[in-house]
N, C-alpha and C positions, 0 to 999 in steps of 0.2 A: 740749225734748229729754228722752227718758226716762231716767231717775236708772241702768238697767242700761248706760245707752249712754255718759254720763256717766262712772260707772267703767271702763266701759269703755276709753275714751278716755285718760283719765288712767293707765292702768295701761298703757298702750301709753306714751304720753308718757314716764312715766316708766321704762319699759324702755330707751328711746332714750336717756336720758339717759345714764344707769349702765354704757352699752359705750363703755367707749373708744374714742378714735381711732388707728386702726390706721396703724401707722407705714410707709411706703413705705418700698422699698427702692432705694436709687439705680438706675438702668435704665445695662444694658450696651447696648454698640455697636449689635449686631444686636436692640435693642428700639428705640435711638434711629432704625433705620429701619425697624421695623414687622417685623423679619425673625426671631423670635425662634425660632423649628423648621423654617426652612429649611436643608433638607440644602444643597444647593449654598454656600449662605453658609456654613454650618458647615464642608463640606468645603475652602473657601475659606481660611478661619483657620485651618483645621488643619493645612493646609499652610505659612503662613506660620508657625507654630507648631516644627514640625518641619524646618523648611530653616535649617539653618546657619550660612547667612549672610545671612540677614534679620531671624532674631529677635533679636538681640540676646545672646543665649544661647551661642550655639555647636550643638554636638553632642551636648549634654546631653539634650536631650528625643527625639531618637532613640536614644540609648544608654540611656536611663530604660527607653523600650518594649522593645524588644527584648531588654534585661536580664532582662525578665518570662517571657522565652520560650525564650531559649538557653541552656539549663541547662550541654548541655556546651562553653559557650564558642567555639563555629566562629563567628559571624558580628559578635560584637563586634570581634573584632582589626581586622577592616575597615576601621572605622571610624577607628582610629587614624592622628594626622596627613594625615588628610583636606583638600586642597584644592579651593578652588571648581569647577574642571576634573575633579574626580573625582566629582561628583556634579549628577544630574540628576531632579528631581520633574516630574514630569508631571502635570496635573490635568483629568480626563475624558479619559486615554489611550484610544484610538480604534482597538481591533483590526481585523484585515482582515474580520471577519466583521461589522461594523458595528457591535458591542456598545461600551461603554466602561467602564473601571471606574471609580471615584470619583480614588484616586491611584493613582499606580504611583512607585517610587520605584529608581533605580540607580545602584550605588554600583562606583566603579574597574572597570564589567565586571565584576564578581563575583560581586556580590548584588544580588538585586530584591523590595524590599518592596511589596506590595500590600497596600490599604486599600479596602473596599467601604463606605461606611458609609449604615443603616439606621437613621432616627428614626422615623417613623411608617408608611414605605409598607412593603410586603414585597417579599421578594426575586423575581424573575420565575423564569419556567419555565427550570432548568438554569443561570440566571444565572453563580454560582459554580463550577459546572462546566467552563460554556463558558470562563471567565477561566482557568482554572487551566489549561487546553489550549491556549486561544492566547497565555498566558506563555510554556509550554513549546515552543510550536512556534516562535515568533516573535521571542521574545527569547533570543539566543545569548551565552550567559555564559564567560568563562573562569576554570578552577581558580585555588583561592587556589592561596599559594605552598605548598608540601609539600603539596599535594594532587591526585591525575591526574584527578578530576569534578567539574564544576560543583558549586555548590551546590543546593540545591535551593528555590528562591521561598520565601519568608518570608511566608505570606496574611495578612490581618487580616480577619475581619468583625465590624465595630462598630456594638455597637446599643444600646439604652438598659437593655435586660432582658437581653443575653447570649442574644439570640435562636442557635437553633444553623443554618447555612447548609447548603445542598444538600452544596455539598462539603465531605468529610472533610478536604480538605488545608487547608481557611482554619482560622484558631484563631477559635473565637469570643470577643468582648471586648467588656466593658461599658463605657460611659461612666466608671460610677463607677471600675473598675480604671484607667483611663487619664488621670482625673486624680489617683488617687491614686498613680499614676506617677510624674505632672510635678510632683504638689505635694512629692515629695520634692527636689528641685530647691530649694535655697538662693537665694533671689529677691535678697537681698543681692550677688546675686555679679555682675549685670544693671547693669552700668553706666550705662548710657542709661536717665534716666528714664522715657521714652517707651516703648523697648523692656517696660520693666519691667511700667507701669499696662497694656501691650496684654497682654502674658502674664500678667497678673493679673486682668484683663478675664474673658479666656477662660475662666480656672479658674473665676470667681466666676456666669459667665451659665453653664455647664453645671450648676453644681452648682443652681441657681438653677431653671434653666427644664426641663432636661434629667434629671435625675438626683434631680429630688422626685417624691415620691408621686401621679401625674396621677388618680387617684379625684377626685375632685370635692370639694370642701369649702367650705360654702358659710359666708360669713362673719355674725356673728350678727345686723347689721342686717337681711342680705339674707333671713334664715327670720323672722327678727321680722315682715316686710313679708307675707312668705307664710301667717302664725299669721293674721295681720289682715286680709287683703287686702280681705275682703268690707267692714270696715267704712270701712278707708280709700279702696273706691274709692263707700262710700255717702257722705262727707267730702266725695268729690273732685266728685259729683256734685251736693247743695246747694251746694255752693262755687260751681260754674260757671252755678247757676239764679239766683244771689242775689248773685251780684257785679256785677250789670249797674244793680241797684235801688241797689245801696253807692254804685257810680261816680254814679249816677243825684246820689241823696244830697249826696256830696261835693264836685260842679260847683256845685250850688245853694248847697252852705255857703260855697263860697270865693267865688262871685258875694255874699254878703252882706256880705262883708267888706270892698267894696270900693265898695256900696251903703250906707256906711252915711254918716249924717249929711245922706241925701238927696241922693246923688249920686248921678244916674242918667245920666252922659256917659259911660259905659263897656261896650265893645262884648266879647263872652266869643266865643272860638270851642274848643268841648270836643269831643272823639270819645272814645268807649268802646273803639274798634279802633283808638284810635294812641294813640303815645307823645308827644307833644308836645299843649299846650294853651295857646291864647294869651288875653290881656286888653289890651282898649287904651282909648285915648281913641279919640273919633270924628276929634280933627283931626290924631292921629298919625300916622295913613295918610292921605299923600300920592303926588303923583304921582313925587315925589325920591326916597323910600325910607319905611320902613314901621317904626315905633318900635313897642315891644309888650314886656311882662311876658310871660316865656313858661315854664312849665313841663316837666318831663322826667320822664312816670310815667305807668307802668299799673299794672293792678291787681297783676300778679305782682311787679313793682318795690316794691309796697309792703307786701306781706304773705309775699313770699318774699325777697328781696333788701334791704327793710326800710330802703329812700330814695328821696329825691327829689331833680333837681335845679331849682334856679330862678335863673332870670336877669331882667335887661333886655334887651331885644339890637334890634339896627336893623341890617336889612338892605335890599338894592334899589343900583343901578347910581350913586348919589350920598350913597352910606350916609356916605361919608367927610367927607362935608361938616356932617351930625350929629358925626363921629367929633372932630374939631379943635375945634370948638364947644364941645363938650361939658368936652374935656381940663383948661381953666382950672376948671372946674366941681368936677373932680373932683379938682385940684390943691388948692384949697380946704375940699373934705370928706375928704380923706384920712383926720386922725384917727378920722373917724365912718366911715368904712367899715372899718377898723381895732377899731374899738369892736364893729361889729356881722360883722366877721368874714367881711367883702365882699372878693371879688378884683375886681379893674380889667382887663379886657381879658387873660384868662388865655391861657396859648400853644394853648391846647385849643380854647379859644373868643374871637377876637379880636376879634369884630363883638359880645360881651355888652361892655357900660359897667358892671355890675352881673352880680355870678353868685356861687352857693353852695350846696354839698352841705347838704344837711339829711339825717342818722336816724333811726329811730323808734326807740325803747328797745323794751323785752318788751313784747308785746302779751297783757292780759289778756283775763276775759271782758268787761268794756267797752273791747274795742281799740280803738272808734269815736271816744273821747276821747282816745286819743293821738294819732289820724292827725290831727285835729282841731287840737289844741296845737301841731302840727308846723306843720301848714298857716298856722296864726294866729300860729307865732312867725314864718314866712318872708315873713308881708305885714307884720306890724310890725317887720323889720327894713330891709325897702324904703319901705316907705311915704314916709318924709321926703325922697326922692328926687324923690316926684310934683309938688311945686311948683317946682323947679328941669327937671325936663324941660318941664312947662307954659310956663314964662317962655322955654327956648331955643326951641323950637318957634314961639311967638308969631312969631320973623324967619322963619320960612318958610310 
């Protein structure tokens, strides 16, 4: 490797190092189902939000909104000593001309709040137009008290920038004005905890998803990767030409470890393309069930993931009959498996007599000798094993 690439390398490394890790933010409702700029869902909550006698709240968060709008006081008094019977939310109201609006809201015959709400699509040809005409034609209001004419619809179009709508009669309104509405709303006051964390939910996923800066801002691992790309995918491509020869390598090293002292009754069966690798005697496979040292590792397991698992394990249709055999065996090495830090038939794995995570620590530039130590501390922790399965097997 050339001494430019070399620095290279390391100065990319340790770039990576030096960026913190970047703290999540707990995920609201509509991210716990992937719904996070779904109008419908949003329009969904917003009415839960807003109805009186579901949030928990009361009439607070309708009198927050419209607070913002009725300067000369005509449509709040409404609102006052409000019964369930006196109010009715509709969601995707369904005019005779087939259009619908997001909510439509009507309070004792009097007053009708309408809510169109825009996140990302835009509004259609005449949309708010058409809404404000089939309110007027279709929904028949009567005068408050000391007044001889209706009122007149109370529009909202809500969008994330205060987009402005076709029609002059909707108010435009931002995300941000509208929870900075509700957040004047005393959460204290929310009896029900439940009620409470849902209408705190809400406030915290608009301000979150809704109502941040949607520019693009790419986090510094992710332009780190873009600075390098060329050499990390020259990295990525040695890697996949030269890990075939490692695996190569590394089959041959743990075959010697199990050859040694001239022991050559041990049968290996290794793939490159799978995650498991087994080692046995010749008379451990039988026609009852099949005894074998088995491994659990590929190359990414070891050099991204940075383990391996190893066991004993006997499987096959009379496994069980090794399994009882063995138990007094393993009643009596308890302490040493204890010592070497052996589980017995783990609930993960019931058919291993023998099983254990191994890790690799920091791999240097001779990482060959750690994977190596690993390998060679996980057959001299088993080894003393292999004259006690010798001797049971002998009855079958």
């Amino acid at each position: 490797m050339s001494t430019r690439l070399k620095d290279k390398i390391f100065k990319l490394v340790n770039s990576c190092k030096k960026i913190p890790v970047e703290k999540k933010s707990p995920k609201t409702i509509l991210e716990i189902f992937n719904r996070p700029y779904d109008e419908n869902f949003i329009s969904d909550y917003l009415v839960y939000i807003l109805d009186p006698f579901e949030n928990g709240i009361g009439i607070e968060p309708l009198r927050r909104l419209l607070d913002s709008k009725d300067k000369d006081n005509i449509y709040l008094p409404l609102l006052e000593g409000i019964d369930k019977d006196d109010i009715e939310i509709d969601r995707e109201h369904r005019f005779k001309n087939g259009r619908r609006i997001d909510i439509l809201i009507k309070i004792k015959d009097k007053m009708v709040i309408g809510i169109e709400n825009k996140i990302y699509s835009l509004e259609g040809n005449r949309q708010t137009i058409d809404y404000f005409k089939s309110i007027t034609k279709e929904i028949k209001l009567l005068p408050p008290d000391d007044e001889s004419r209706p009122l007149p619809p109370i529009l909202f179009f809500l969008t994330p920038s205060k987009d402005l709508p076709q029609s002059k009669l909707f108010i435009p309104i931002s995300y941000s004005e509208l929870i900075n509405y509700l957040s004047q709303i005393d959460i204290n006051t929310i009896r029900d905890p439940h009620c409470r964390e849902i209408f705190k939910d809400f406030l915290f996923h608009i301000r979150k998803k809704i109502m941040t800066d949607k520019s693009y801002r790419a986090s510094e691992k992710f332009k780190l990767y873009v600075e390098n790309v060329k050499c990390i995918a020259d990295l990525e491509d040695n890697f996949q030409r030269e890990v075939d020869d490692f695996m190569e390598y590394l089959f041959e090293k743990i075959k010697s470890l199990y050859r040694q002292n001239n022991d050559d009754q041990w049968e290996f069966s290794f793939g490159k393309r799978r995650d498991y690798h087994q080692v046995y005697r010749s008379h451990w496979d039988n026609k009852k069930f099949f005894l074998h040292f088995e491994y659990w590792f590929t190359s990414e397991q070891i050099f991204k993931d940075r383990k391996i698992q190893f066991m004993i394990e006997v499987e096959g249709k009379k496994k069980d009959l090794f399994l009882n055999k063995f138990r007094p065996t393993h009643s009596r090495l308890n302490k040493k498996y204890a010592h070497n830090g052996i589980q017995f038939r783990p609930q993960s794995r019931t058919r291993a007599v023998a099983y254990k995570e191994y890790r690799f620590n920091a791999f240097s530039e001779k990482f060959e000798d750690e994977v190596l130590r690993v390998f060679k501390r996980s057959f001299n922790d088993f080894k003393f094993l292999i004259p006690y399965l010798d001797k049971i097997m002998e009855n079958f």
